[in-house]
Residue, then its C-alpha position, 0 to 999 in steps of 0.5 A: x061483077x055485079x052489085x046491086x042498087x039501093x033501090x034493089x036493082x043491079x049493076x054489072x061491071x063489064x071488062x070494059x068499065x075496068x079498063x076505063x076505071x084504070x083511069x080512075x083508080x081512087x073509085x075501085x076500093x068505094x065502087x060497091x058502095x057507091x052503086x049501093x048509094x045508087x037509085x036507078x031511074x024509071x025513066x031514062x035508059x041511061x044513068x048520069x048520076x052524082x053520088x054523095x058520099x057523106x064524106x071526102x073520098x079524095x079530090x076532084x080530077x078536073x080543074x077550071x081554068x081561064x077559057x083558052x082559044x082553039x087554037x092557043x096552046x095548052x097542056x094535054x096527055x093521054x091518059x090509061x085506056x084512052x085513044x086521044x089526049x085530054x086537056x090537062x093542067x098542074x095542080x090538084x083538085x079540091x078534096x070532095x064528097x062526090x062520085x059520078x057514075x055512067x051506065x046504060x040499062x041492058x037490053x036483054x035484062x030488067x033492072x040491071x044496067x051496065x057500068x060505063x065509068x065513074x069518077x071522083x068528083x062532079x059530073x062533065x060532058x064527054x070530051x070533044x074527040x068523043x066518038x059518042x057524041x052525036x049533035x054539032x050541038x053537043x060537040x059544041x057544048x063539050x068544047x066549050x066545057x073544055x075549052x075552061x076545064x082541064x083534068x089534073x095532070x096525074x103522072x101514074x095514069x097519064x103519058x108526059x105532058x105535051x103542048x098542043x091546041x085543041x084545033x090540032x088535037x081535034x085533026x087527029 
């Protein structure tokens, strides 16, 4: 699938992207016109973009929490498409106007980058088992992000709720 930008660029969306949009399911119906809202940038090979919608498009999927300790027990789950547990608690996020979009310029074609992810709701850094992360610094970001944000547990994308810490779930 392709989709072409508001500046007049493209977006693909590889097989890949799908997959990790089962995740996310609300964006699938408003993924078109979320790329057509979309302005690429001219200096940068990657896209981490908020997208306002002008309108609630459903509820955000992250939630803030009280900061927890490495080692303190939590709430997580293994999502769709998803190697490692995310951090998870009870309840629904607030309704929002946002989507946040993921994607990389590609390497063989101008003004078309490739889709990573996008979701209902603002941006957050990578999760702290992410493979893509590469600084201790921005390992230690990430952690501190989730160490005081967990994802709404969602049953139809989401594995049974387990208690660990994020000190075990890191080991694995």
């Amino acid at each position: 699938m392709r989709f072409i930008t508001k500046c007049g660029k493209t977006i693909v969306v590889p097989q890949k992207a799908l997959s990790h949009l089962k995740a996310h399911p609300e964006v699938g119906s408003i993924l078109p016109e979320i790329i057509r809202r979309i302005t690429l940038p001219l200096d940068s090979s990657f896209l981490s973009t908020e997208v306002e919608m002008e309108r609630i498009v459903g509820r955000s999927g992250r939630i803030s929490t009280s900061e927890i300790n490495l080692n303190e027990k939590t709430l997580f789950a293994l999502r769709v498409e998803r190697d490692r547990p995310s951090r998870v608690v009870m309840g629904q996020g607030e309704e929002t106007t946002k989507v946040s979009v993921l994607a990389f310029s590609a390497q063989n074609e101008d003004d078309t980058y490739v889709l990573i992810t996008s979701w209902v709701g603002t941006l957050a850094p990578r999760e702290p088992w992410d493979k893509m992360i590469k600084t201790p610094g921005e390992f230690q970001n990430c952690l501190q992000f989730w160490r005081s944000n967990a994802l709404s547990y969602d049953s139809s994308i989401m594995g049974e709720p387990f208690e660990s810490t994020w000190e075990e779930v890191l080991k694995t």
